[in-house]
KEGUPA-400752 format. One record per atom (N, C-alpha, C): x, y, z. Coordinates in steps of 0.2 Angstrom, whole numbers, plus 5000, padded with zeros to 4 digits. Layout:
N
XYZ;...
END
This chain:
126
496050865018;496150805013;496950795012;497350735010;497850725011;498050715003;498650745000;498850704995;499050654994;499050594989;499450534987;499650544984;500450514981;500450494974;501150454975;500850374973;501350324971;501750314968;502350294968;503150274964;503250204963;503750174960;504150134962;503950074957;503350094953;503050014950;503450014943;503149934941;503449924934;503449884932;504049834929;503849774924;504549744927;504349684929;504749644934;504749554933;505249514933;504949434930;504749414937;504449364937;504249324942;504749314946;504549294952;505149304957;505549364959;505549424955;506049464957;505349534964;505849574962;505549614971;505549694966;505049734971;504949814969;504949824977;505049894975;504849934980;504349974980;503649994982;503250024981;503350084986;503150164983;503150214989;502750254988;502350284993;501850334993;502050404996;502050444993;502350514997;501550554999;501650565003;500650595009;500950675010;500650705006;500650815008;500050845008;499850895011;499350935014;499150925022;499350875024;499050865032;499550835035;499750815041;500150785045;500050715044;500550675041;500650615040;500650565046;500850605049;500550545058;499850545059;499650575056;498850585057;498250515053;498750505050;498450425046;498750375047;498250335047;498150245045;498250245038;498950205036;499050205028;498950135026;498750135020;498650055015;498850065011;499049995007;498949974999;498449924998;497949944991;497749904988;497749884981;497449854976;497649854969;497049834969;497149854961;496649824957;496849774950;496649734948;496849684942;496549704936;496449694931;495949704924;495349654927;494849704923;494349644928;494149614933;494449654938;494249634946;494149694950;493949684957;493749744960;494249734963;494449804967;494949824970;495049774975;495649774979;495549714984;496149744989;496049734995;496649755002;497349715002;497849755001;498349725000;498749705009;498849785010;499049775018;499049845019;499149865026;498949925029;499349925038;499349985039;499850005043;499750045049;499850035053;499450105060;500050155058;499550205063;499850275062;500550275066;500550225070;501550225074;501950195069;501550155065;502150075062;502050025067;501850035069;501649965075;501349915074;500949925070;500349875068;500449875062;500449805061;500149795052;499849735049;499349725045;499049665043;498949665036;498949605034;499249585026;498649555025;498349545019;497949495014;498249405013;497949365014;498249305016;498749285008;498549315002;498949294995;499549344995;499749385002;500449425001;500649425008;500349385014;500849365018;501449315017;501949365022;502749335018;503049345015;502849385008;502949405002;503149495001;502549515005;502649585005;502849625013;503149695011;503049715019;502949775019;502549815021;502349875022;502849925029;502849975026;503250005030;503150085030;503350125035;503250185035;503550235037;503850275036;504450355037;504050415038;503850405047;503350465048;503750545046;504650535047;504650595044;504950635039;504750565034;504550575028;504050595023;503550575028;502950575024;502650515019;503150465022;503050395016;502950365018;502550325016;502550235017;502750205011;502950135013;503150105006;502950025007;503049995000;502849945000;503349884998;503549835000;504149794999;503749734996;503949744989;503549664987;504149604984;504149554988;504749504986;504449424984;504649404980;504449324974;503849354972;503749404969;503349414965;503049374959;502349374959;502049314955;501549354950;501549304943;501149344938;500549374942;500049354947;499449354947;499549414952;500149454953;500249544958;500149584952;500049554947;499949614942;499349654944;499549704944;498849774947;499049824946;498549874946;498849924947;498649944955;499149954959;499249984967;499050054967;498550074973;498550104975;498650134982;498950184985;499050214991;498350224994;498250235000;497550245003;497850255012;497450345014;497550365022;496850365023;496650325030;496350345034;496350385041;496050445041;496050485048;495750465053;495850465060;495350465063;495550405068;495850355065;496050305072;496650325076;496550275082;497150275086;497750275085;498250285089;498950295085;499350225084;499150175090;499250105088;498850065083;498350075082;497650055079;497650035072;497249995070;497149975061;496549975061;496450035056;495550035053;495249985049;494850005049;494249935046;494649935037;494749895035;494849885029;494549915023;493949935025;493549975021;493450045023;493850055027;493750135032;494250215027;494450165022;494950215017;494650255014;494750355015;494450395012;494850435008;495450435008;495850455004;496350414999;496350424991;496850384987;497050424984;497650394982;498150414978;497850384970;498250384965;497950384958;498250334955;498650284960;498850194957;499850224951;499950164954;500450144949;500450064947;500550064941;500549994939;501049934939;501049874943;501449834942;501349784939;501849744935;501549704930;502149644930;502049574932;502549544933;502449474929;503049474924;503049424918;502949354920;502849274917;502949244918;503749214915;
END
């Protein structure tokens, strides 16, 4: 099993930008397909964007394409999360999330995430 644990979040006005990053330790970090997703108060979690295991691949949730950009430093062990115009309604708290197992160009099922990190909160004023 793979650790997470998120960085980067905070309290931002609308329009402005963060950087989100996930440091991955116990297994080989090339070994995973990485995502972010969040969660809102009172909402179920939801897929933000996600990454294959080269960087090669990636796909975004249609309310953060444009907006954000996922990225990854296989050796660093990071992925990170680029979020720019940020809007009241990205307030969540983010979560890091690997899956094992696919291809090294490949994007898993959206729902295929077996590992999480324990979220950082972003929270963005009007």
């Amino acid at each position: 099993q793979v650790q997470l644990v998120e960085s980067g979040g905070g309290l931002v006005q609308a329009g402005g930008s963060l950087r989100l990053s996930c440091a991955a330790s116990g297994r080989p970090f090339s070994d995973y397909a990485m995502g972010w997703f969040r969660q809102a108060p009172g909402k179920e979690r939801e897929f933000v964007a996600h990454i294959s295991r080269s960087g090669g691949s990636t796909d975004y949730a249609d309310s953060v394409k444009g907006r954000f950009t996922i990225s990854r430093d296989n050796a660093k062990n990071t992925v990170y999360l680029q979020m720019n115009r940020l809007k009241p309604e990205d307030t969540a708290v983010y979560y890091c999330a690997a899956d094992r197992g696919t291809l090294w160009g490949a994007l898993p099922k959206r729902s295929g995430y077996d590992d999480w990190g324990r979220g950082t909160q972003v929270t963005v004023s009007s």
